[in-house]
PyMOL commands that place a pseudoatom at each C-alpha (Angstrom):
pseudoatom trace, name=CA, resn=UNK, resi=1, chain=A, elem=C, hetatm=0, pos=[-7.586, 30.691, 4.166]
pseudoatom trace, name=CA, resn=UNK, resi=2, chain=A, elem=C, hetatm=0, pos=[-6.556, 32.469, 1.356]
pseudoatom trace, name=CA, resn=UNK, resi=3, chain=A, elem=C, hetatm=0, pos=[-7.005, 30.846, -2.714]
pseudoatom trace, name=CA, resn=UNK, resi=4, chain=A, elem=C, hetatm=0, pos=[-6.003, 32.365, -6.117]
pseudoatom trace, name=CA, resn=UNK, resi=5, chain=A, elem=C, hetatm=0, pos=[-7.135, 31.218, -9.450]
pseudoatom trace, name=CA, resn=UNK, resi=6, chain=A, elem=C, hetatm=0, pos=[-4.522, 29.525, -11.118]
pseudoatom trace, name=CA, resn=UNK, resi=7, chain=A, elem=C, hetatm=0, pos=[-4.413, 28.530, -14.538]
pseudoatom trace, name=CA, resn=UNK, resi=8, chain=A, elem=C, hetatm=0, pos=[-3.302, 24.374, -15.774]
pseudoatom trace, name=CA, resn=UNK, resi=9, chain=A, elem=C, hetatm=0, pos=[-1.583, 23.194, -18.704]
pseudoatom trace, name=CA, resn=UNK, resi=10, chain=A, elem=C, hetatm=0, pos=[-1.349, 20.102, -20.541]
pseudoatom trace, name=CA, resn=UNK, resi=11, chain=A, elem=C, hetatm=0, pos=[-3.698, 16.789, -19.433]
pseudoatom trace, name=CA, resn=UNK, resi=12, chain=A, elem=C, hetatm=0, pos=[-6.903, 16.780, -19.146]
pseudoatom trace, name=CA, resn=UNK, resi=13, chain=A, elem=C, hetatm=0, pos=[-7.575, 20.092, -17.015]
pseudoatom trace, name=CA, resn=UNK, resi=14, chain=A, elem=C, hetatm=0, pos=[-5.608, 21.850, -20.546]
pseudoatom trace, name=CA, resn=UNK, resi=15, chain=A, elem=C, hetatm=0, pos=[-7.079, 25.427, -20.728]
pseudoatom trace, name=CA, resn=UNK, resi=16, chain=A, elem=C, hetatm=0, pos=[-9.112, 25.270, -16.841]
pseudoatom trace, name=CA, resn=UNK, resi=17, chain=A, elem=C, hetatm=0, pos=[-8.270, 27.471, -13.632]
pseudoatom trace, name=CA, resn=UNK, resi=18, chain=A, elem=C, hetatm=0, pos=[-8.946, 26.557, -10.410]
pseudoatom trace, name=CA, resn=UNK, resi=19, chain=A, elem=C, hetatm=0, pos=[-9.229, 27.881, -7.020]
pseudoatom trace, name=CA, resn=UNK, resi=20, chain=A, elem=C, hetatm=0, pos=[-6.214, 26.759, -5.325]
pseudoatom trace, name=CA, resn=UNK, resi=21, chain=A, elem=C, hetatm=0, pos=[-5.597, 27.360, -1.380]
pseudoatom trace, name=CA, resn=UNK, resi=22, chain=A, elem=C, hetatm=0, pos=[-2.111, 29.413, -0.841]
pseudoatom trace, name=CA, resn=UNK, resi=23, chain=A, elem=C, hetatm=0, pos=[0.138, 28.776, 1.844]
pseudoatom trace, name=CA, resn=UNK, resi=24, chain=A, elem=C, hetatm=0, pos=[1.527, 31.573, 4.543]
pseudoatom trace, name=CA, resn=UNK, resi=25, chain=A, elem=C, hetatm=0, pos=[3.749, 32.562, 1.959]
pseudoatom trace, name=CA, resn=UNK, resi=26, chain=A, elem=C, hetatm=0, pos=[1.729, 33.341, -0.859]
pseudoatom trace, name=CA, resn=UNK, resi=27, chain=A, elem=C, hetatm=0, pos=[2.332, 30.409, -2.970]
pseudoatom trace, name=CA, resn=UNK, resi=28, chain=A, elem=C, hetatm=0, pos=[0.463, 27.781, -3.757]
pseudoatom trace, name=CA, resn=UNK, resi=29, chain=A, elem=C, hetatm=0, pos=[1.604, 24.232, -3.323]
pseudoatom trace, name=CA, resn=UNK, resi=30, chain=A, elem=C, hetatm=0, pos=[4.310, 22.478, -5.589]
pseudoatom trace, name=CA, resn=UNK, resi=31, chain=A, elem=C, hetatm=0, pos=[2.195, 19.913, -6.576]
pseudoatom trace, name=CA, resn=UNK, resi=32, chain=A, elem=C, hetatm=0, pos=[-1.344, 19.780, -7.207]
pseudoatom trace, name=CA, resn=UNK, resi=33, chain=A, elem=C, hetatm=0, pos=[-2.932, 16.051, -7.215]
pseudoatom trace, name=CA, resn=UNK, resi=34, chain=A, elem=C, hetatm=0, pos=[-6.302, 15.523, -8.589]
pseudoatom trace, name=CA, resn=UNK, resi=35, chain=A, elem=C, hetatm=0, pos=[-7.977, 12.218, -7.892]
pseudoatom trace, name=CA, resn=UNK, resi=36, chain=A, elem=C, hetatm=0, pos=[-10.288, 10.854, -10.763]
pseudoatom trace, name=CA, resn=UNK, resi=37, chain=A, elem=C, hetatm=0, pos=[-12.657, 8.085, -10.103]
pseudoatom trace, name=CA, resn=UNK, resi=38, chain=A, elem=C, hetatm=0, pos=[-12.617, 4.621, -11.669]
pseudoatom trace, name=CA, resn=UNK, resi=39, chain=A, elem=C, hetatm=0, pos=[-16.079, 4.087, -14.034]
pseudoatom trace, name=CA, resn=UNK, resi=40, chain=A, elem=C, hetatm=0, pos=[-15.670, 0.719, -12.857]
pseudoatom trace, name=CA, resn=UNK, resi=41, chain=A, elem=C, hetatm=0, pos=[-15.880, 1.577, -9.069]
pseudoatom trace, name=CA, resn=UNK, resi=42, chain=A, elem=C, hetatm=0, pos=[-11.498, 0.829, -8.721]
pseudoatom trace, name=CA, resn=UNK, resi=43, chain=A, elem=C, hetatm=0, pos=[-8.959, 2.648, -6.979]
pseudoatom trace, name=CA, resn=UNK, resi=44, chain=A, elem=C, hetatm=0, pos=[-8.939, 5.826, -8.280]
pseudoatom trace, name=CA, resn=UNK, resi=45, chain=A, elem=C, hetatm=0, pos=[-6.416, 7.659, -11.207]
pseudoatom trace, name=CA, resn=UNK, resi=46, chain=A, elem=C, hetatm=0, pos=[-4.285, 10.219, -9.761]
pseudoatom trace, name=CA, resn=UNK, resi=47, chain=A, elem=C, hetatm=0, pos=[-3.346, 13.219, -12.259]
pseudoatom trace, name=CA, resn=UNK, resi=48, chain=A, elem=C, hetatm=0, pos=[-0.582, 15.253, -10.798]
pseudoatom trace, name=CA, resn=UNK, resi=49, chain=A, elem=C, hetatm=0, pos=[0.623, 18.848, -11.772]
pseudoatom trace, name=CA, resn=UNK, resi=50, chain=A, elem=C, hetatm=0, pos=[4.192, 20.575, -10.895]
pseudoatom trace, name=CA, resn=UNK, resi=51, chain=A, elem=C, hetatm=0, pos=[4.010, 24.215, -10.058]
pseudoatom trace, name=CA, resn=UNK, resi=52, chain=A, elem=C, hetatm=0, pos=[5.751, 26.587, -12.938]
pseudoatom trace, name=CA, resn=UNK, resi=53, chain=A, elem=C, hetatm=0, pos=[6.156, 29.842, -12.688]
pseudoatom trace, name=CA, resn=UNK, resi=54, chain=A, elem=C, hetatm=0, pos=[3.919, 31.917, -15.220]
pseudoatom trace, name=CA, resn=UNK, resi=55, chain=A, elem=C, hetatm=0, pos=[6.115, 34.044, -16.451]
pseudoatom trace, name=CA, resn=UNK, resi=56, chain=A, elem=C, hetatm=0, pos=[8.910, 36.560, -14.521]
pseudoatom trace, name=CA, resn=UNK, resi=57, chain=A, elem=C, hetatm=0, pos=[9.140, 40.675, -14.333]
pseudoatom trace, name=CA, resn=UNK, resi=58, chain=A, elem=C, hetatm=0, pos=[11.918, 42.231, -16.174]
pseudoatom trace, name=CA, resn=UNK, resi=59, chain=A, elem=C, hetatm=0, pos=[14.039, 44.412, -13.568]
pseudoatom trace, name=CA, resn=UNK, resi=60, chain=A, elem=C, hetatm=0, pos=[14.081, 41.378, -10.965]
pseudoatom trace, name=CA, resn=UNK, resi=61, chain=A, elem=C, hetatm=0, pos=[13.516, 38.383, -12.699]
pseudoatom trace, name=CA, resn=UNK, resi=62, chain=A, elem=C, hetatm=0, pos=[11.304, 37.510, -9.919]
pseudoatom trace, name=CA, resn=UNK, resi=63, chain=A, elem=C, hetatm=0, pos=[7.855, 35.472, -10.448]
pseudoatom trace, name=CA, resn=UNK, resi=64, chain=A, elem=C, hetatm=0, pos=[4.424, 36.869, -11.561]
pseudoatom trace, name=CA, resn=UNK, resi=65, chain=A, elem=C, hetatm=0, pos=[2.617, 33.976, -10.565]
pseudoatom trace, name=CA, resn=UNK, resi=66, chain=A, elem=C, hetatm=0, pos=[2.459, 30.513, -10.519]
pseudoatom trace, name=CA, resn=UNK, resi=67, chain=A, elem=C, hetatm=0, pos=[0.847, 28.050, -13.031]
pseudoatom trace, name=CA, resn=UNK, resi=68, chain=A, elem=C, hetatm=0, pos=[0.168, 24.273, -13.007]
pseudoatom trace, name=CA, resn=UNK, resi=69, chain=A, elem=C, hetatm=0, pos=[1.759, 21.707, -15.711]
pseudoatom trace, name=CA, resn=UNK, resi=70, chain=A, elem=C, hetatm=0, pos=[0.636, 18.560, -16.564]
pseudoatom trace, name=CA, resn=UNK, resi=71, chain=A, elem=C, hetatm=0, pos=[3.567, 15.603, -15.063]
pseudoatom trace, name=CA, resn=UNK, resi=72, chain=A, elem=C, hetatm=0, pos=[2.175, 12.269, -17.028]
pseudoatom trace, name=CA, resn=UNK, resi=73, chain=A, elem=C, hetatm=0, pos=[4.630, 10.261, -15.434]
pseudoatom trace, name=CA, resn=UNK, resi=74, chain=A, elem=C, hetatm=0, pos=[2.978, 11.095, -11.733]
pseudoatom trace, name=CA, resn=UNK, resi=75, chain=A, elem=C, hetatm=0, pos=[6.597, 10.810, -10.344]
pseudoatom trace, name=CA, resn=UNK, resi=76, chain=A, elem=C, hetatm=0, pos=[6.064, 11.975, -6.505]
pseudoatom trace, name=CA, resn=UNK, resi=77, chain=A, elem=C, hetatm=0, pos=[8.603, 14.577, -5.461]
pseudoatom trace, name=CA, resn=UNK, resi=78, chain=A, elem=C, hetatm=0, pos=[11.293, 13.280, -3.118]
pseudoatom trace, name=CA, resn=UNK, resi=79, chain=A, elem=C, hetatm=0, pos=[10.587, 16.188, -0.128]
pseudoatom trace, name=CA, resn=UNK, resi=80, chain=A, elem=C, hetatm=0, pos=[13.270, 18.138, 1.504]
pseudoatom trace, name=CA, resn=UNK, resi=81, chain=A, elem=C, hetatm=0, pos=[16.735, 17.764, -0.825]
pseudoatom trace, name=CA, resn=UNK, resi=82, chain=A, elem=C, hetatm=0, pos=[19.833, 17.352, 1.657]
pseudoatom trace, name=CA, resn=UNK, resi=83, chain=A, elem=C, hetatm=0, pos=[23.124, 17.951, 0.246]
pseudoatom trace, name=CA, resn=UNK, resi=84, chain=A, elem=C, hetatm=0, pos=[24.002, 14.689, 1.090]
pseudoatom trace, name=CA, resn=UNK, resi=85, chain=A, elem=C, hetatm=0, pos=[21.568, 12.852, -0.372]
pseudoatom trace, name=CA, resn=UNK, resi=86, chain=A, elem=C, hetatm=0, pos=[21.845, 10.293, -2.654]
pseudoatom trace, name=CA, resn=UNK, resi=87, chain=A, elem=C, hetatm=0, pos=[20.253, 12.040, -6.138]
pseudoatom trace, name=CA, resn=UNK, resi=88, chain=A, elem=C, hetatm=0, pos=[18.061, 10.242, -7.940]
pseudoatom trace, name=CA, resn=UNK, resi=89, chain=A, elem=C, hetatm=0, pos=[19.111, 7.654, -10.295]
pseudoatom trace, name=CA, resn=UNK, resi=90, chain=A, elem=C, hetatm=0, pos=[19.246, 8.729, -13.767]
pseudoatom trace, name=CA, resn=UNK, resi=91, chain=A, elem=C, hetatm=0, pos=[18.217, 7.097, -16.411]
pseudoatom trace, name=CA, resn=UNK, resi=92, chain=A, elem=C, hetatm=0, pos=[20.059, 5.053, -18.890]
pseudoatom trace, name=CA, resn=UNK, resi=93, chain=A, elem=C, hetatm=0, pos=[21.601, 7.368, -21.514]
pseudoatom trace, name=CA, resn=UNK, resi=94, chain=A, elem=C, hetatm=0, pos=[21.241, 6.444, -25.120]
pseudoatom trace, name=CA, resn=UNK, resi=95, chain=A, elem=C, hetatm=0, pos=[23.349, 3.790, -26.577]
pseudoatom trace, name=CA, resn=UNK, resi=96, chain=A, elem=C, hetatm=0, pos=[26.793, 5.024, -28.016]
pseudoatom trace, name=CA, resn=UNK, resi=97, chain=A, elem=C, hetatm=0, pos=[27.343, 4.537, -32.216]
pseudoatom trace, name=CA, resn=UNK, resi=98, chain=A, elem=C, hetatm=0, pos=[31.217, 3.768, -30.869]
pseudoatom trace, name=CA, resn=UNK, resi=99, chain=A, elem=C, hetatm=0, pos=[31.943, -0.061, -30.595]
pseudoatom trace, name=CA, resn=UNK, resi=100, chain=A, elem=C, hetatm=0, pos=[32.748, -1.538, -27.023]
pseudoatom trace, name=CA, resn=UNK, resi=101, chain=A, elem=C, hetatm=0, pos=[32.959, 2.280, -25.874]
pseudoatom trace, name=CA, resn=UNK, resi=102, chain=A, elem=C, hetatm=0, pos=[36.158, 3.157, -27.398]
pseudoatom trace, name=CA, resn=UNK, resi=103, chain=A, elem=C, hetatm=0, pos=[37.007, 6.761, -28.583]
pseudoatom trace, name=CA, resn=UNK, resi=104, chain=A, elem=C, hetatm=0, pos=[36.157, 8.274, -31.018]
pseudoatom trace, name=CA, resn=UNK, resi=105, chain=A, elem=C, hetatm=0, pos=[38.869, 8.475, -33.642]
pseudoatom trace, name=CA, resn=UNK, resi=106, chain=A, elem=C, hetatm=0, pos=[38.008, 12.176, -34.793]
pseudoatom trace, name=CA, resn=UNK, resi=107, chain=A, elem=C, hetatm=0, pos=[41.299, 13.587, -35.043]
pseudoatom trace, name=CA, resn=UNK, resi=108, chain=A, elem=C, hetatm=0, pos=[42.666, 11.515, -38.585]
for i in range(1, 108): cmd.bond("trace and resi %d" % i, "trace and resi %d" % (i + 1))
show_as sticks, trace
zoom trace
């Protein structure tokens, strides 16, 4: 199998590249999930990273490469996205200055 180096951001890898396996397609995977052990002996901490792109060519716009980002919440991705699936909940917005969610009385 094929690897490239590829650079991470952000966490605790900040500033490291890796050899990372690509797939058939050239790219490497979309996430990238590092498993730290416990000093303790516990289950161990899982740091995940989201593939970015690293930057993108100027005629095409297309990708020069793929980096790694640091994703502290460790939110898993959902897979495949069907257009009729349910999207993911979002989360509460913050709360309105308006009273009892009236209008705003901006025009006079």
């Amino acid at each position: 199998m094929k690897s490239e180096e590829t650079p991470f951001e952000g966490g605790p890898m900040d500033g490291r590249s890796l050899p990372v396996l690509v797939g058939p397609t050239g790219n490497p995977p979309k996430t990238y999930r590092i498993p730290v052990p416990d000093a303790d002996g516990g289950p161990p901490t899982v740091l995940l990273y989201r593939r970015v792109p690293r930057g993108h060519s100027k005629r095409l716009g297309l990708p020069k490469g793929w980096k790694y980002e640091y994703d502290p919440q460790g939110k898993r991705g959902s897979g495949l996205r069907w257009p009729w699936s349910k999207p993911d909940p979002a989360p509460d917005p913050a709360p309105d200055a308006t009273p009892g969610g009236k209008p705003d009385d901006t025009h006079g």
